[in-house]
Residue, then its C-alpha position, 0 to 999 in steps of 0.5 A: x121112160x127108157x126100156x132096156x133088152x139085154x145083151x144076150x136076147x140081142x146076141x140070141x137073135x143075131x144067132x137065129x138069123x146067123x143060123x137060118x141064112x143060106x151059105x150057099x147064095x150070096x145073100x146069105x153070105x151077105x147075111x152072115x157077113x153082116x151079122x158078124x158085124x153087128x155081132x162084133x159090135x154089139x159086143x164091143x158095146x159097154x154094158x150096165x146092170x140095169x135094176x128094175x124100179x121095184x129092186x132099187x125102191x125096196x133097197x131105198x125103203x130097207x134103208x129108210x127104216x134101217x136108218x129110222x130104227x137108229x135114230x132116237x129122235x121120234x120127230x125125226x124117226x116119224x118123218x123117215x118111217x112117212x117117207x119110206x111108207x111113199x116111196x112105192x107112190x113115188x115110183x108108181x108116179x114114174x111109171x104113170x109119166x110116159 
């Protein structure tokens, strides 16, 4: 499973390190120059608002019985109730498959 950090905890650090360097070696100008760098294109970098499993299945579930609730075939009503009742067994069997 793939694991995400945000963008500003990445940023935040990059501060820390900036902050801490030593302007007056030439190893921290070298630091500082580099993280400049890798600040410039951390920014540049396309983001995505990444929702933990729990958000999207909680939305997928208040779907399911929105859906079930307007549906007046029972058969049909009964199969989407089952299938919102296992979407957290479903979600559990991603999180076990590292």
């Amino acid at each position: 499973m793939n694991e995400y950090i945000s963008r500003e905890a990445v940023l935040s650090k990059c501060a820390d390190i900036w902050d801490n360097a030593d302007e007056t070696t030439q190893t921290g100008v070298d630091i500082i120059n580099t993280i400049d760098k890798i600040t410039d294109f951390i920014e540049s970098l396309p983001v995505t608002d990444v929702q933990p499993l729990s958000v999207v299945a909680e939305h997928i579930k208040k779907r399911l019985y929105q859906t079930a609730f307007n549906t007046t075939d029972e058969k049909a009503r009964d199969t989407i109730v089952d299938m919102a009742k296992r979407i957290d067994i479903w979600i559990d069997e991603l999180g076990s498959k590292n």
